[in-house]
C-alpha positions, 0 to 999 in steps of 0.5 A: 771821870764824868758820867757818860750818856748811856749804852744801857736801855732805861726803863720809865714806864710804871709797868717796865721789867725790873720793879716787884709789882705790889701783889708780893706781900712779903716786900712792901713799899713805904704806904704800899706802893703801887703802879702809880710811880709816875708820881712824884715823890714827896721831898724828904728832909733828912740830911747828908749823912743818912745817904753815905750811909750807903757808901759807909756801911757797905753792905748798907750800900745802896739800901738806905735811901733817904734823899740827898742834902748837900752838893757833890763837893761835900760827898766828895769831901765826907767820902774821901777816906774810903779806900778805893781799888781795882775789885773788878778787872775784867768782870766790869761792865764793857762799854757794849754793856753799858761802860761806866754809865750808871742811866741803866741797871746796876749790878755791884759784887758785895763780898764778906771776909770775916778777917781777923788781924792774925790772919794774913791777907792771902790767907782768908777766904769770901763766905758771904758772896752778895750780887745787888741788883738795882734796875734801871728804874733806880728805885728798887734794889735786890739781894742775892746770896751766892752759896758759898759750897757752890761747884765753881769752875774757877778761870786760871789767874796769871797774877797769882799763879793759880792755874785753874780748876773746879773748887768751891766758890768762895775759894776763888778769892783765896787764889786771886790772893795768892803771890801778892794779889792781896784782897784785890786780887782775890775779889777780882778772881771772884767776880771773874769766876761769877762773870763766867757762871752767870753771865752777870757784869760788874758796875762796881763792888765792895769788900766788907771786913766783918770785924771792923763791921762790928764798929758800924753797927755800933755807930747805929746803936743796935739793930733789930733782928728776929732770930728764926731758929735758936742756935748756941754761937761756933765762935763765942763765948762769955767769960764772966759775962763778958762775950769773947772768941773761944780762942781768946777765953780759953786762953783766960782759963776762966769758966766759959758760958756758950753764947746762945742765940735765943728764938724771936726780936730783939735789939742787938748790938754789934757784936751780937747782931755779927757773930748770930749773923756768921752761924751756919752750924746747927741751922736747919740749912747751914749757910742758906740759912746763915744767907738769909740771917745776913740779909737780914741784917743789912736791911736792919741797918739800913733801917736804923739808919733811918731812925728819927733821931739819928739823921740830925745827931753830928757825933753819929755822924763822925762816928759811922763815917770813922767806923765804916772808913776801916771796914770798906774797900770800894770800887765803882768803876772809875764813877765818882762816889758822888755820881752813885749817891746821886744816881741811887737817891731813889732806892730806900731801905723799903724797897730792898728785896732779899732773895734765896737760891735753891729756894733756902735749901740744900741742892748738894753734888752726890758726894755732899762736897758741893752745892750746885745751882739749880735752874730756877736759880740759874734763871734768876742770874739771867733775870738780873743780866736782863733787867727783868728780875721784877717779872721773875720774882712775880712768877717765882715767889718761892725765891723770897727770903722768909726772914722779917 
């Protein structure tokens, strides 16, 4: 289906509602960007393959930015592995909103399931909840992470047979799961439930599965990452130097060594970079910290992937687009993965901005059961279903990541 004209409004000016003005010293531009945007772009040269980086990586999606080589039909060809499904249902954009145009702001729903394969499909829950927000400038691109303790009134779903009720936010994907619904079902009831909490429609949205994750980080190299806090790993351990799920050493009987993430920067490879990514036990802020520690991530990959030397290496190439093929379910909302390339050829990786709710830090129900939304975050939602999150941020600095 071609792209339609759009319903949504387009922003143009320098000074319009959705881009961070370059008085935020925490997310600079590449050279410091500033109000001059009606400049034009020097033209870069890298190749195809650093901007299916965005589809492939998922999580990289619409974050790394480099200007497109190639025509729509070989996108299409180089993309036509990639496993596409109904996530949204009635969480999409209506055609009153905008439809499945993609000339106005974009909203996609990212969502992280650490699966593993003993696990059954309806037997797994989204911890790591990602609204990215790109205005209808297209040429900036916002983070935020949804808490996934947060008090959620999730709606009943016909599907599944779940009828309904107050739970954590990320229970709602294991609902929609139910009955056959399978990953589909349980990212359609999520995006519903955050539809109905935020008032924020869908362009698209996409399943990570964090263990085949692993592979596309290994396609990369390794990634940078600075570790703010040390904290010893949950889930691995080394058994004679070698790293593994505590379930599986101690099956080997062996001595086993905890896996400990030490404070400062360093490379990373995959399975490191992922598993320091899953902590939240022994933060100081349990999973506010473990959210910004993933948006950290993302936006280490995307970077690498920008690397000199990797955007010209054909072996990388295969090896990304082989790995991410088996990490990612995608849907954008019946647009042709081509169109959204070429739509996002503006955003780079030095224009992602990552976002905190409750300003990083605990904003518990009184029982401790749950976390709640505070207002500020709750106008932060509102800021995105607007398009004016660039002027939010500016008068809320506070809601910047602190991670590198």
């Amino acid at each position: 289906m071609p792209v339609q004209t759009s319903h949504r409004p387009h922003s143009l000016d320098p000074g319009a509602p959705g881009r961070v003005p370059p008085v935020i010293p925490t997310q600079p531009g590449p050279g410091g960007r500033g109000p001059g945007r009606g400049k034009k772009r020097a033209k870069r040269k890298d190749p195809l393959w650093a901007r299916l980086t965005l589809i492939f990586g998922a999580v990289l999606m619409m974050t790394s930015g480099i200007a497109i080589v190639g025509s729509k039909a070989v996108i299409n060809q180089a993309t036509s592995g990639i496993a596409q499904r109904d996530l949204l249902g009635d969480a999409g954009k209506s055609d009153a909103e905008g439809g499945n145009s993609l000339d106005g702001p974009i909203d996609m729903l990212l969502l992280g399931v650490d699966a593993r394969e003993r696990w059954a499909a309806d037997n797994v829950r989204s911890d790591t909840i990602i609204i990215l927000h790109i205005p209808a400038s297209h040429d900036q691109a916002y983070l935020i992470s949804v808490p996934r303790d947060t008090k959620a009134q999730i709606p009943a779903d016909s599907k599944s047979g779940y009828r309904g009720g107050v739970d954590k936010i990320n229970a709602a994907f294991y609902f929609g799961a139910q009955r056959g619904g399978g990953w589909e079902g349980g990212a359609r009831l999520m995006a519903k439930t955050i539809k109905n909490m935020t008032g924020i429609s869908f362009d698209g949205a996409a399943i990570i599965n964090f263990g085949g994750f692993k592979n596309v980080i290994e396609a990369l190299g390794t990634v940078r990452i600075c570790v703010s806090h040390e904290v010893p790993s949950h889930h691995m351990s080394y058994v004679d130097g070698k790293p593994m799920w505590n379930a599986d050493a101690r099956k080997t009987g062996k001595p086993m060594t905890p896996v400990v993430h030490k404070k400062g920067c360093r490379e990373m490879q995959g399975w490191e970079a992922l598993d320091y990514a899953r902590q939240r036990y022994g933060l100081p802020n349990s999973d506010y910290d473990r959210q910004q520690n993933q948006q950290q991530l993302i936006k280490a990959m995307a970077k690498k992937a920008t690397d000199k030397g990797m955007l010209t290496n054909p072996l990388k190439l295969k090896q990304l687009i082989d790995a991410a093929g088996k990490a990612l379910i995608l849907d954008t909302g019946n647009v042709p993965i081509a169109d959204f390339i070429f739509t996002l050829k503006g955003v780079t990786g030095n224009d992602l901005v990552t976002l905190r709710t409750n300003s990083g830090t605990y904003n518990s129900t009184p029982d401790k059961r749950f976390e709640t939304l505070n207002e500020t975050s709750m106008e932060m939602f509102r800021a995105v279903k607007n398009d004016k999150l660039a002027d939010f941020v500016v008068a809320n600095p506070g809601v910047l990541s602190t991670r590198k």
